[in-house]
DOKOL-998503 format. One record per residue: residue in one letter; x, y, z negated of N, C-alpha, C in turn. Coordinates in steps of 0.05 Angstrom, whole numbers, padded with zeros to 5 digits, always signed. Atoms other than C-alpha are relative to their C-alpha. Example, Ala and Ser with C-alpha at 12.3 -4.5 7.8 and 13.67 -1.06 7.14 Angstrom:
# residues 2
A+00018-00024+00000+00246-00090-00156+00018+00024+00000;S-00016-00024+00001+00273-00021-00143-00015+00022-00014;
END
This chain:
# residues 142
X-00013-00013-00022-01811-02238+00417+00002+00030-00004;X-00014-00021+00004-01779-02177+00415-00020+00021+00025;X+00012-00014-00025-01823-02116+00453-00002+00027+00000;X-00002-00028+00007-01829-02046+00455-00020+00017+00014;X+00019-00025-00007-01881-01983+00469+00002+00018+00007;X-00014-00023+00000-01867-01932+00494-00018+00029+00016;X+00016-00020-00014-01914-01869+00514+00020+00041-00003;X+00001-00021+00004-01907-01799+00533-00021+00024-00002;X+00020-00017+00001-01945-01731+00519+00014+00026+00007;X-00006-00027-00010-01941-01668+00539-00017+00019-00017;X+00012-00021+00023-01956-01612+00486+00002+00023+00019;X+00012-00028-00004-01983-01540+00497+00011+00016-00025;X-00008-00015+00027-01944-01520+00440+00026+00003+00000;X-00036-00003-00004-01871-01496+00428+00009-00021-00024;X-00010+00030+00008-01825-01559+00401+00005+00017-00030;X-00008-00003+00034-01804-01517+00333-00021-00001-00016;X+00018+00002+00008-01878-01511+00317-00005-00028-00014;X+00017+00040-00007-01891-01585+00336+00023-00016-00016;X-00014+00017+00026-01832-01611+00296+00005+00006-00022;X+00003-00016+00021-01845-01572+00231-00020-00023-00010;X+00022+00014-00002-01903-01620+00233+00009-00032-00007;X-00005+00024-00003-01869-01683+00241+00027-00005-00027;X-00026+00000+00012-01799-01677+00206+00004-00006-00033;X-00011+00007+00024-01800-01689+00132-00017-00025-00005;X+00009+00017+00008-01851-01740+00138-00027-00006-00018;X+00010+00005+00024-01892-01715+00092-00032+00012+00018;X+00025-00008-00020-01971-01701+00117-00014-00005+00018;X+00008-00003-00029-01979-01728+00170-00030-00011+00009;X+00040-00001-00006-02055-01751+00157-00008+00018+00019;X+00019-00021-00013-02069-01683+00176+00003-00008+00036;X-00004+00005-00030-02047-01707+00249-00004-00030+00007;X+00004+00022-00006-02044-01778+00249-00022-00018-00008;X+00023+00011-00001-02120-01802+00250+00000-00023-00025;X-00004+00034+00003-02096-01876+00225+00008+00006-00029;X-00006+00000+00021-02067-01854+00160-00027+00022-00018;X+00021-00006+00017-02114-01827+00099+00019+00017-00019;X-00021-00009+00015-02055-01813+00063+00028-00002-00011;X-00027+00001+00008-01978-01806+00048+00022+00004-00023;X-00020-00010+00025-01924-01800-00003+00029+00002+00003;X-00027+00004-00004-01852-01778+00008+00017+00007-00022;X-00017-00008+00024-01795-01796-00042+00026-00003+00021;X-00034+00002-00009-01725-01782-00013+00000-00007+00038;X+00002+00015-00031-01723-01823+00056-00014-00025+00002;X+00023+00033+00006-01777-01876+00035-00033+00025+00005;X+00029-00005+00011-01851-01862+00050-00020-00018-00002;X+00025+00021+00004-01911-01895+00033-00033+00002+00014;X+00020+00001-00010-01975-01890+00073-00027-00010-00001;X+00035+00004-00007-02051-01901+00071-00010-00002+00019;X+00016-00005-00025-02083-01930+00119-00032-00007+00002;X+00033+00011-00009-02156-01941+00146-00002-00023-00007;X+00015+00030+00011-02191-02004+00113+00027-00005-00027;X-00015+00010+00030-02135-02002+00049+00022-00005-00003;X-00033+00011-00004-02070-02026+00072+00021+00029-00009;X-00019-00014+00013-02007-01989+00045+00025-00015+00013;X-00023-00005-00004-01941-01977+00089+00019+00007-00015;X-00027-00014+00008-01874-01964+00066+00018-00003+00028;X-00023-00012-00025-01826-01936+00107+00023+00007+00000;X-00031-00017+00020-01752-01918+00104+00006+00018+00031;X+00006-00011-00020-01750-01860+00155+00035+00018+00000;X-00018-00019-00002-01690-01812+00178-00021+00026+00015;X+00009-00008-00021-01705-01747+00211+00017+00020+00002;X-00020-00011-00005-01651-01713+00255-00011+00027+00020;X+00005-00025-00016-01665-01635+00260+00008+00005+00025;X-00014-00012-00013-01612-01617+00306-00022-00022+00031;X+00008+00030-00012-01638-01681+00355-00030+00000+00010;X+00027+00003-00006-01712-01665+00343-00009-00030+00011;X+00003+00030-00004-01713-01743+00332-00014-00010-00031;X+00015+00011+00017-01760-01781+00277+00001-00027+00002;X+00003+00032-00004-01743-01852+00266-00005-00016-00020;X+00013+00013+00031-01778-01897+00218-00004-00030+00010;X-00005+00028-00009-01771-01974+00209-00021-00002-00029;X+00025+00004+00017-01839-02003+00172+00011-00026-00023;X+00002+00020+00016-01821-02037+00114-00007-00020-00011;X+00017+00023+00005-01875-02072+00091-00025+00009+00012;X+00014+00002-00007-01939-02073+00120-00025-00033+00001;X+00017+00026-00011-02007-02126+00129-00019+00005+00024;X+00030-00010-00023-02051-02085+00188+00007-00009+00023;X-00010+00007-00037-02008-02109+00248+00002-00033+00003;X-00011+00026-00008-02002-02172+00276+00031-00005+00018;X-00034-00011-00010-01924-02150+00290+00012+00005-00027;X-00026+00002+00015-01864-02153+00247+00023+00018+00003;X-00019-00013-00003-01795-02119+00247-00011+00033+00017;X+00010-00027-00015-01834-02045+00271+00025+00017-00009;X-00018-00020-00003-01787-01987+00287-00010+00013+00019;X+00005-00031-00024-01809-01919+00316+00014+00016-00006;X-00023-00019-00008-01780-01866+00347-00016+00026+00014;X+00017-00017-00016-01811-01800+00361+00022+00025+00005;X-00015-00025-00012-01766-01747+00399-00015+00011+00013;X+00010-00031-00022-01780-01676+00427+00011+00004+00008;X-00020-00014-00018-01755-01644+00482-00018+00030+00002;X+00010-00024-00012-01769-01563+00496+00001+00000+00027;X-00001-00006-00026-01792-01556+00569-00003+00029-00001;X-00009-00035+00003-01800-01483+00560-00017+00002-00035;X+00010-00004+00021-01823-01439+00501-00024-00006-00011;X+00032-00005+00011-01899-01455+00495+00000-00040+00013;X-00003+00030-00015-01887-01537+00528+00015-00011-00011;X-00009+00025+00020-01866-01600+00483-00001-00028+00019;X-00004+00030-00011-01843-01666+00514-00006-00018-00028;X+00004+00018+00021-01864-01720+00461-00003-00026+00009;X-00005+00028-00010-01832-01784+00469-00005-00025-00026;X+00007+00017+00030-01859-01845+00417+00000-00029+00018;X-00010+00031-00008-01821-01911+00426-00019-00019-00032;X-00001+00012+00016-01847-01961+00380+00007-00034+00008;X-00015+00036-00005-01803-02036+00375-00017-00009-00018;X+00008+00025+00014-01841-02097+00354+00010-00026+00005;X-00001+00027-00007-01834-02164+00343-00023-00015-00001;X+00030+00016+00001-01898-02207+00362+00003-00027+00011;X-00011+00024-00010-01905-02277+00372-00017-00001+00032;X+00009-00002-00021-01949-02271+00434-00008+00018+00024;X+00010-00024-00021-01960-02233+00500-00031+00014-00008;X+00028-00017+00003-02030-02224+00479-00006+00008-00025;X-00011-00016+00027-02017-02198+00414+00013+00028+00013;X-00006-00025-00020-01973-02147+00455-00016+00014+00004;X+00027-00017-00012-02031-02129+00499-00010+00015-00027;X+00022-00016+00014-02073-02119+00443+00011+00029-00021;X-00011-00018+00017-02027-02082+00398+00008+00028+00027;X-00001-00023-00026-02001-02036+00467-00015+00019+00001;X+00023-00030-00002-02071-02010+00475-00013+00010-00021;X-00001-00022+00031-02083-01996+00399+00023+00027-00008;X-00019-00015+00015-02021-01961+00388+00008+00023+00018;X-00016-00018-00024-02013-01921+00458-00035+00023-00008;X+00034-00029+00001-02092-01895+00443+00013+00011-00024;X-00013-00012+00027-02061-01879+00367+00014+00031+00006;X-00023-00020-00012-02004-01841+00398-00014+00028+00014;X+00003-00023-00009-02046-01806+00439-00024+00019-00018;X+00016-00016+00014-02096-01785+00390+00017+00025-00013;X-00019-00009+00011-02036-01767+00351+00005+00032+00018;X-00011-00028-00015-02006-01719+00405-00024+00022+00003;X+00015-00016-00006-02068-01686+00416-00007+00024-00034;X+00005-00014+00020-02075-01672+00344+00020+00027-00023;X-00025-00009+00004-02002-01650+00333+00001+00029+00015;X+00004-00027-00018-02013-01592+00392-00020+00019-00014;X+00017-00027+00010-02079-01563+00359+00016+00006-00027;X-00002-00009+00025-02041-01564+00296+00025+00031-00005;X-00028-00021-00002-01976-01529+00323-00011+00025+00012;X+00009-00025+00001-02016-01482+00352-00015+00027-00018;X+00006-00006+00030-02053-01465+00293+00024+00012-00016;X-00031-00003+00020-01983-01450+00257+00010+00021+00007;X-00009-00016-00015-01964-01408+00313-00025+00027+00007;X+00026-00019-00008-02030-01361+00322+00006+00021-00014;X-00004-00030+00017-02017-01289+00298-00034+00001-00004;X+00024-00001-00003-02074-01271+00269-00002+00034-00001;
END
């Protein structure tokens, strides 16, 4: 069954910072807890994750849009299929980041759902939190 995730965050950080961060794909260990490590060739990446598993990814990311959308190629860590995320920013003012992160699955059971829901919404939010100290960091005159 076809299902989808969908959380928001609210950054402390200005959106050009915070999608400097996100946008080529490439790095994003340093923010995203769950990965160990990445590799970007072209519009394919490859990922590291916790306990050994290895993502591929075929990702776009649309500057103008401040939109990041990536469809998981192969994968064995989920108990979900057909994955597709979507992470858009919005500027609420200069120093305030809307961060919107859809992720589509396909799972065969509601409780599969559940379980995956509250893995991937705590993920997200680790994520956002880590994405803010980093944009701020970027942004700090020193």
């Amino acid at each position: 069954m076809k299902k989808s995730i969908k959380t928001l965050h609210t950054l402390n950080a200005p959106v050009l910072a915070t999608w400097n961060l996100i946008e080529s794909g490439a790095e994003w260990e340093k923010w995203f807890t769950r990965l160990t490590g990445s590799n970007v060739e072209v519009n394919m990446r490859y990922c590291d994750l916790e306990g050994g598993d290895t993502l591929e990814e075929l990702f776009l990311s649309h500057r103008a849009e401040k939109t990041f959308i990536y469809s998981v190629e192969k994968q064995n860590s989920f108990p979900a299929t057909n994955l597709v995320g979507i992470i858009r920013l919005e500027e609420v003012d200069e120093n305030t980041t809307k961060l919107f992160w859809t992720l589509e699955l396909d799972v065969e059971t509601e409780e599969i759902f559940t379980q995956m829901k509250e893995m991937v919404s705590a993920a997200y939010s680790d994520a956002a939190a880590r994405l803010e100290q980093l944009a701020l960091e970027t942004t700090t005159i020193v």
